[in-house]
C-alpha positions in Angstrom: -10.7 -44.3 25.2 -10.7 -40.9 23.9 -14.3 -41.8 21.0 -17.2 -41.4 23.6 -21.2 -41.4 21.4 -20.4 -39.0 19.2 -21.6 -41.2 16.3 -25.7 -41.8 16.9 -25.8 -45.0 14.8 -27.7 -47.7 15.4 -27.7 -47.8 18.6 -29.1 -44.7 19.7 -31.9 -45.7 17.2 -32.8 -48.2 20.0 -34.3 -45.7 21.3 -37.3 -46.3 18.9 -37.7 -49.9 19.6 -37.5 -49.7 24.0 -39.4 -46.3 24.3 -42.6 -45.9 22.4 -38.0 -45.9 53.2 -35.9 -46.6 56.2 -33.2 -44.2 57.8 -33.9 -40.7 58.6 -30.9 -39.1 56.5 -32.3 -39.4 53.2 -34.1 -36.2 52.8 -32.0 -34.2 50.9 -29.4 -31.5 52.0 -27.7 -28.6 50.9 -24.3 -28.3 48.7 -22.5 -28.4 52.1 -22.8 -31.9 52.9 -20.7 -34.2 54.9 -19.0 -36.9 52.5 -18.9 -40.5 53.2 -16.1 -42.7 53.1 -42.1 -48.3 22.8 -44.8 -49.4 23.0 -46.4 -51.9 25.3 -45.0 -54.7 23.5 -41.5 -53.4 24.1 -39.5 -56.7 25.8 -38.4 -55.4 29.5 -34.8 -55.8 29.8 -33.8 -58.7 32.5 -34.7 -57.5 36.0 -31.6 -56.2 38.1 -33.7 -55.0 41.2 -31.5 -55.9 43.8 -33.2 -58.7 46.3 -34.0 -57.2 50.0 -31.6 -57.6 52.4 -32.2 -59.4 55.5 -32.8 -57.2 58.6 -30.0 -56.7 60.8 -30.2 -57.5 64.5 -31.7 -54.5 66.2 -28.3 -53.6 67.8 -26.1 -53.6 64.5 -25.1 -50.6 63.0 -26.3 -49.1 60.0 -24.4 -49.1 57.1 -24.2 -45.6 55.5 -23.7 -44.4 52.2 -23.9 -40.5 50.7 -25.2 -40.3 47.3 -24.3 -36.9 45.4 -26.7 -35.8 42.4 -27.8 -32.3 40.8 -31.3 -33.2 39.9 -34.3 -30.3 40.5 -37.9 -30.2 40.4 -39.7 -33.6 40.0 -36.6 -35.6 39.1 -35.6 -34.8 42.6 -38.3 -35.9 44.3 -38.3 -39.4 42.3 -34.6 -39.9 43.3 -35.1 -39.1 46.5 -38.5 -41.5 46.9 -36.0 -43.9 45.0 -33.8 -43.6 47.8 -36.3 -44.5 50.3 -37.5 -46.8 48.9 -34.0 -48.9 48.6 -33.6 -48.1 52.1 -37.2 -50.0 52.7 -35.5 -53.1 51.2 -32.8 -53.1 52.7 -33.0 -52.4 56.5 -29.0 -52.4 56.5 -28.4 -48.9 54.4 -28.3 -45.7 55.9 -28.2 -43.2 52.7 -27.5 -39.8 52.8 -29.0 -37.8 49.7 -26.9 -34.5 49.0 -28.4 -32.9 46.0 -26.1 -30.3 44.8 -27.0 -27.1 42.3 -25.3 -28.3 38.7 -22.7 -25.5 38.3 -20.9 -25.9 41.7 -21.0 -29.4 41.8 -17.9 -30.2 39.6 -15.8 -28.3 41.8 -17.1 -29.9 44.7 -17.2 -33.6 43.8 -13.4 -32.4 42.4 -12.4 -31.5 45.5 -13.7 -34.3 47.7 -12.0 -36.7 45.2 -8.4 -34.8 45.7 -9.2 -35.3 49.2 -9.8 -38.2 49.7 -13.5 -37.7 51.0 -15.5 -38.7 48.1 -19.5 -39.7 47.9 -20.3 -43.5 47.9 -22.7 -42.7 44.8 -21.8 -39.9 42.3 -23.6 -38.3 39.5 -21.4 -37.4 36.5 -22.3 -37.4 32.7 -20.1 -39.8 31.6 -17.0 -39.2 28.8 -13.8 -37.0 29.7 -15.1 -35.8 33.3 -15.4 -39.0 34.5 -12.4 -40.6 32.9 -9.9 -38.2 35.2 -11.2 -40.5 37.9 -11.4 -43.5 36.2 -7.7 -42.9 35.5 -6.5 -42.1 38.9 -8.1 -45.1 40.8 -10.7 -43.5 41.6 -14.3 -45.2 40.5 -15.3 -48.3 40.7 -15.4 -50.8 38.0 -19.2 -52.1 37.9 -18.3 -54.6 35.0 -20.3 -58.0 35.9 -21.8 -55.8 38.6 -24.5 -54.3 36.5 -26.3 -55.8 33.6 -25.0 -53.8 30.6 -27.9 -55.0 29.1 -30.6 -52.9 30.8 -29.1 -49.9 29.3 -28.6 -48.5 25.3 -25.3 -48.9 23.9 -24.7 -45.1 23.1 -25.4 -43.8 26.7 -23.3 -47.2 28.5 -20.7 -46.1 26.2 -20.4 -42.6 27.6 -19.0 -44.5 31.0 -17.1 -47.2 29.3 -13.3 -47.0 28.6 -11.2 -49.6 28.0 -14.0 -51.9 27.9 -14.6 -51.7 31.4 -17.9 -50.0 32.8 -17.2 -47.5 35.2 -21.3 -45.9 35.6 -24.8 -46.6 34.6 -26.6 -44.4 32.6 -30.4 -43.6 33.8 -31.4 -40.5 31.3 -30.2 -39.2 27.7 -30.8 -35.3 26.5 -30.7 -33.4 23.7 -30.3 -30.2 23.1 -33.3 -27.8 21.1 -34.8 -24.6 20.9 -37.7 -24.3 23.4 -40.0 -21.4 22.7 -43.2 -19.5 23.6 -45.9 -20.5 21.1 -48.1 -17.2 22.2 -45.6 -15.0 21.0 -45.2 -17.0 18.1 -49.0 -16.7 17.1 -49.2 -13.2 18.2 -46.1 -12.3 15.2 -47.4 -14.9 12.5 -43.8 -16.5 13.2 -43.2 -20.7 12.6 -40.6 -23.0 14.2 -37.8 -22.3 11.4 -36.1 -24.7 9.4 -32.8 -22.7 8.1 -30.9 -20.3 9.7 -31.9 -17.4 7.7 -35.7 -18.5 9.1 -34.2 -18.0 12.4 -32.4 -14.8 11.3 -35.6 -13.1 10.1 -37.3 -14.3 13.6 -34.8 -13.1 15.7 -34.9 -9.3 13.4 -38.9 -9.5 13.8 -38.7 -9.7 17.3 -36.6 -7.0 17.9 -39.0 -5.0 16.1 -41.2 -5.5 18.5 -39.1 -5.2 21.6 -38.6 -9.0 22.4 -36.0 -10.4 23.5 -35.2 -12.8 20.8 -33.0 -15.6 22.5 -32.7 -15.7 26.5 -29.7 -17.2 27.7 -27.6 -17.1 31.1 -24.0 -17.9 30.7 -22.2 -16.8 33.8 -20.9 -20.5 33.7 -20.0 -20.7 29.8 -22.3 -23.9 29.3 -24.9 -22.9 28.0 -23.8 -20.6 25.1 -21.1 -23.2 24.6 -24.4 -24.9 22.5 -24.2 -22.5 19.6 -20.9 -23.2 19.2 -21.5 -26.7 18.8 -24.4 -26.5 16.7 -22.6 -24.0 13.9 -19.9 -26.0 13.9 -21.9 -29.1 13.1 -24.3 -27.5 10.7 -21.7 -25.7 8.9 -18.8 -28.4 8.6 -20.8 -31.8 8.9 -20.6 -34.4 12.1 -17.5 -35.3 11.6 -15.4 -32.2 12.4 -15.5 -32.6 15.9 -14.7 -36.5 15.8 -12.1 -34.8 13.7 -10.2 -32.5 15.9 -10.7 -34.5 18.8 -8.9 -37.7 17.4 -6.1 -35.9 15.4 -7.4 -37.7 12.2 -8.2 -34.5 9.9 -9.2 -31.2 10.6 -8.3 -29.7 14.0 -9.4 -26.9 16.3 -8.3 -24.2 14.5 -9.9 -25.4 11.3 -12.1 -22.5 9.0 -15.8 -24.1 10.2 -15.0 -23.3 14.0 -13.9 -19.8 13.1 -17.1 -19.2 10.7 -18.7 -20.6 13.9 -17.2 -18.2 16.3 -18.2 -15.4 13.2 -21.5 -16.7 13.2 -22.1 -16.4 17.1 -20.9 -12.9 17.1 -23.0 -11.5 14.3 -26.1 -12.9 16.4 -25.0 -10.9 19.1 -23.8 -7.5 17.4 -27.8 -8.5 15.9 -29.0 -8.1 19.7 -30.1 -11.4 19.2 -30.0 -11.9 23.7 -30.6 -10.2 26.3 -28.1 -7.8 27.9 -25.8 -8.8 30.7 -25.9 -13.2 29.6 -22.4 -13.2 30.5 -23.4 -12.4 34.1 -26.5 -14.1 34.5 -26.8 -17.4 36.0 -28.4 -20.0 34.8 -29.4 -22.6 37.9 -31.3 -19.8 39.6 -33.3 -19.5 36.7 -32.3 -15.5 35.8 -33.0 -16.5 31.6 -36.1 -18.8 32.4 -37.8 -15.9 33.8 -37.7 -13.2 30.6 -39.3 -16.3 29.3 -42.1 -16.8 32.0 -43.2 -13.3 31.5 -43.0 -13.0 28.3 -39.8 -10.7 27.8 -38.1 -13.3 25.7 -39.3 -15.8 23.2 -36.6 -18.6 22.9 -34.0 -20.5 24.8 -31.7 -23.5 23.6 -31.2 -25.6 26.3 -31.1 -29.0 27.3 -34.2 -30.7 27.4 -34.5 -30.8 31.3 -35.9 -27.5 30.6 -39.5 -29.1 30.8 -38.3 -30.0 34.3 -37.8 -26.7 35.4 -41.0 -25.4 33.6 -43.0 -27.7 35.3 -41.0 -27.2 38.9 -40.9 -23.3 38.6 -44.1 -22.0 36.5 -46.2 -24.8 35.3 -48.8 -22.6 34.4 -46.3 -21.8 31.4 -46.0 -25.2 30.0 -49.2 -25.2 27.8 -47.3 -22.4 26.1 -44.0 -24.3 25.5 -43.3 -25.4 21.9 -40.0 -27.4 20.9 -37.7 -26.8 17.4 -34.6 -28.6 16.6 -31.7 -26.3 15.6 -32.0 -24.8 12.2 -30.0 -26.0 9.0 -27.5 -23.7 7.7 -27.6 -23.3 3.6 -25.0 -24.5 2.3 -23.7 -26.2 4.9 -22.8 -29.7 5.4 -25.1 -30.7 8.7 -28.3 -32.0 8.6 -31.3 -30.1 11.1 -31.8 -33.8 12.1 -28.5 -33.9 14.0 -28.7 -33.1 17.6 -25.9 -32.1 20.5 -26.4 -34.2 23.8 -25.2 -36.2 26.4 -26.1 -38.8 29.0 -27.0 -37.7 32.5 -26.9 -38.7 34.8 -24.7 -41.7 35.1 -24.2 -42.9 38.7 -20.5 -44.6 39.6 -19.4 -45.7 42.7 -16.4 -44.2 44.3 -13.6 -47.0 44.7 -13.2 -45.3 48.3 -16.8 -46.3 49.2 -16.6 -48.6 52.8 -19.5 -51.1 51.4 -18.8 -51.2 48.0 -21.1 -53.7 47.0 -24.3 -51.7 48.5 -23.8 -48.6 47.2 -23.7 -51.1 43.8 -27.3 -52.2 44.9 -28.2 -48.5 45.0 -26.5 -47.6 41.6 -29.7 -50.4 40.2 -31.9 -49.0 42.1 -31.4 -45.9 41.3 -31.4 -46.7 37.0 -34.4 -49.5 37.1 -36.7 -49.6 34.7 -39.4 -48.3 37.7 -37.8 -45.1 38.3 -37.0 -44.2 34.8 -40.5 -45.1 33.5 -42.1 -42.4 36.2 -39.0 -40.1 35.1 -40.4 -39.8 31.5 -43.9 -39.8 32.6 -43.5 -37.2 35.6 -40.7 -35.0 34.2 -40.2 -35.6 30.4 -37.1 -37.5 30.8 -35.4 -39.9 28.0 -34.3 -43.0 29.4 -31.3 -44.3 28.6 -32.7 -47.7 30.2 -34.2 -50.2 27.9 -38.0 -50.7 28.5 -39.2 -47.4 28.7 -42.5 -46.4 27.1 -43.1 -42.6 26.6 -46.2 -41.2 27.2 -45.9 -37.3 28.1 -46.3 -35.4 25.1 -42.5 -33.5 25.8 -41.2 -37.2 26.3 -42.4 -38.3 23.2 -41.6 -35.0 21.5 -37.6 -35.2 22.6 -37.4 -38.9 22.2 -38.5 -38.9 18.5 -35.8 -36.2 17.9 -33.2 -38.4 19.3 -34.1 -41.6 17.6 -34.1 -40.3 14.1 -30.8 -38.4 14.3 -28.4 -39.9 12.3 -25.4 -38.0 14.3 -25.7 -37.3 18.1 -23.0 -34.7 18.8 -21.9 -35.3 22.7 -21.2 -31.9 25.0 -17.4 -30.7 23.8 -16.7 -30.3 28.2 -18.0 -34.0 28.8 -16.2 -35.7 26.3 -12.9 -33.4 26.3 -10.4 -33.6 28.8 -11.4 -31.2 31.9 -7.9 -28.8 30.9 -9.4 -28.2 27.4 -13.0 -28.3 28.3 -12.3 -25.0 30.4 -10.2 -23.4 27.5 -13.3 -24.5 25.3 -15.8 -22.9 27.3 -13.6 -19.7 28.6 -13.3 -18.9 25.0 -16.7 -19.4 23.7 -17.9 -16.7 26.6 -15.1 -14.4 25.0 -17.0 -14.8 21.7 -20.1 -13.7 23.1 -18.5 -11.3 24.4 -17.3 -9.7 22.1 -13.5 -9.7 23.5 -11.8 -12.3 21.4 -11.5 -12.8 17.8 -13.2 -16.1 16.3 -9.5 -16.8 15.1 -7.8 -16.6 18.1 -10.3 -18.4 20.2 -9.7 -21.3 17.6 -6.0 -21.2 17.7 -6.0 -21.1 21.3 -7.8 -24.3 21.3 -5.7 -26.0 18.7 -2.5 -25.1 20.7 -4.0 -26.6 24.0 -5.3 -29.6 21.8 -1.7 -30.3 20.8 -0.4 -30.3 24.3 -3.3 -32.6 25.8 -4.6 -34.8 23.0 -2.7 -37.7 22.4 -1.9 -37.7 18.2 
């Protein structure tokens, strides 16, 4: 199933009507882990909290699962007391929780997979990424194992191929601008609403020896955004759906190479700070000209409130939120987001008790924990039932639910060989060592090798 959410629809709209321990091992360890084998009237979706197991004799063995996530900050913590919690109802398990730093952790969870060592429980965001394993054996099906309807269509869909569920979704994101309001004041500046708004912040700015955007893009991710955005504001929703299917326009198509123009003017503007390429993201190296004021703006996903509140939550009273500016003339409307689902949790078909870890997969997307998720760390459930009450929360959810168009991250929903190509060429954009042209004919010839037509 190569269509994943790119089309919002109705069902993302759902959003509107649901939102508005045990053993020792659980504490969490380092990358280098050891792999095992609404509103108050909202309805509450039917209960799948799994029932407590009986305890076992006091001389039977534990049964042990490892669970792999990337979570930070207070999403960590409510996993993990998730976790223990689980592992309070059912005397049997024995869960290992390896949280893992979200850059490496593709490589890693790759690698244990090729293997042969994989996690019982595995975070992944759904679409291409998680298909590879789907389609070498790899996962789990969790059809009739989970209730698919505890969860919104669009993010279930993200896991779904070949109508058979392969991971359940706990959050949704999208992807804004998130800015610092002082500076705003200070300059007489307002959250844009067209590009050339943006333009004529990022040139006052400069003026004054701010960093307009920050950004970190030693892993190609995050500036991969822009790309995204321009593409979609310039050429409409559809072009993506386009090029991806092999129904219309394609890769190499004149609104991804004025997108690739566009990212390079905001650069040869000085529109970021020097060195991005070689910054890193995870440890926080573009969060920080925001903390002290060197930078006003970042796009990023909206765990970003997360990490404010984790690393400097004396910043977050100073944290506004924009959506991405229209483009005159263009076809996209500043309504239409990019995002994803993550995380989704799948069970690996390896796993030695199968249907456990599948008691831990509800436990760990139940209503409980995603309701303290949104009211602890700003999260967007993609689990029915949720009412929003933090101010971010309910910020970020009503920009989801009235986008018509929900553009899904190009390196979750491509396959992983043109996802790479897609984000090593974007980085050569910003940096200024590939022409807009090439980078989109690069990606066209790889699409016509990997993309079935």
């Amino acid at each position: 199933m190569k269509k994943i959410i790119s089309m919002l629809s109705a069902s993302v709209l759902l959003l509107t009507a649901c939102g508005s321990g045990g053993g020792t091992s659980a504490a969490s360890k380092d990358a280098a882990a050891k792999p095992a084998g609404g509103s108050d009237k909202t309805a509450q979706p039917a209960a799948q909290t799994p029932a407590p197991a009986a305890a076992p004799a006091a001389s039977a063995e534990k049964k042990k699962l490892s669970l792999w996530y990337i979570e930070t900050g207070k999403k960590k913590e409510l996993i993990e007391a998730a976790v223990q919690k689980f592992m309070q109802s059912h005397a049997d398990a024995d869960v290992e929780v390896v949280q893992i730093p979200n850059d490496p952790y593709k490589t890693k969870l790759s690698v244990a997979m090729g293997g042969g060592t994989p996690p019982d429980v595995f975070h992944s965001w759904g679409g291409g990424w998680l298909k590879q394993f789907v389609s070498a054996g790899q996962v789990l099906d969790l059809t009739g194992k989970i209730s698919a309807d505890n969860y919104l269509p669009a993010a279930l869909s993200a896991s779904t191929f070949n109508s058979k569920i392969y991971g359940a979704p706990l959050g949704m994101g999208v992807v804004p601008f998130f800015y610092n309001k002082e500076i705003f004041a200070k300059y007489n500046l307002q959250p844009p609403q067209t590009y050339d708004d943006l333009l004529a912040i990022v040139d006052k700015l400069k003026k004054e020896n701010i960093i307009p955007i920050a950004m970190a893009n030693k892993t190609k991710w995050p500036a991969a955004f822009f790309l995204m955005y321009f593409a979609e504001r310039l050429s409409g929703p559809e072009i993506f759906n386009e090029a991806f299917e092999r129904t219309g326009r394609n890769f190499s198509d004149e609104g991804y190479v004025k997108a690739g123009e566009m990212i390079q003017d905001l650069v040869k503007r000085g529109a970021f700070n020097p060195g991005f390429n070689g910054l890193t993201y995870d440890t926080g190296q573009s969060r920080q000209l925001i903390y002290t004021g060197k930078a006003a703006m970042e796009m990023q996903t909206s765990s970003y409130i997360n990490n404010v509140r984790n690393e400097a939550p004396e910043f977050e009273s100073k944290v506004g939120i924009f959506p991405f500016p229209a483009i005159n003339g263009g076809k996209g409307k500043i309504t239409n987001v990019v995002g994803g689902v993550s995380p989704v949790f799948s069970v690996s078909a390896k796993s030695k008790y199968p249907d456990l870890a599948v008691e831990l997969v509800k436990a760990l997307t139940s209503v409980e924990l995603a309701q303290k998720l949104a009211d602890e760390a700003s999260a967007i459930s993609a689990v029915k039932g949720v009412n929003y009450k933090d101010p971010f929360a309910v910020q970020l959810n009503d920009m989801l639910s009235k986008a018509q168009f929900l553009q899904t991250y190009y390196d979750q929903t491509l396959p992983p060989e043109l996802a790479e190509l897609h984000k090593d060429t974007t980085q050569e954009l910003f940096g200024l060592t590939m022409t807009p042209a090439e980078a989109a004919k690069q990606m066209e010839a790889k699409a016509k090798e990997v993309l079935k037509k």
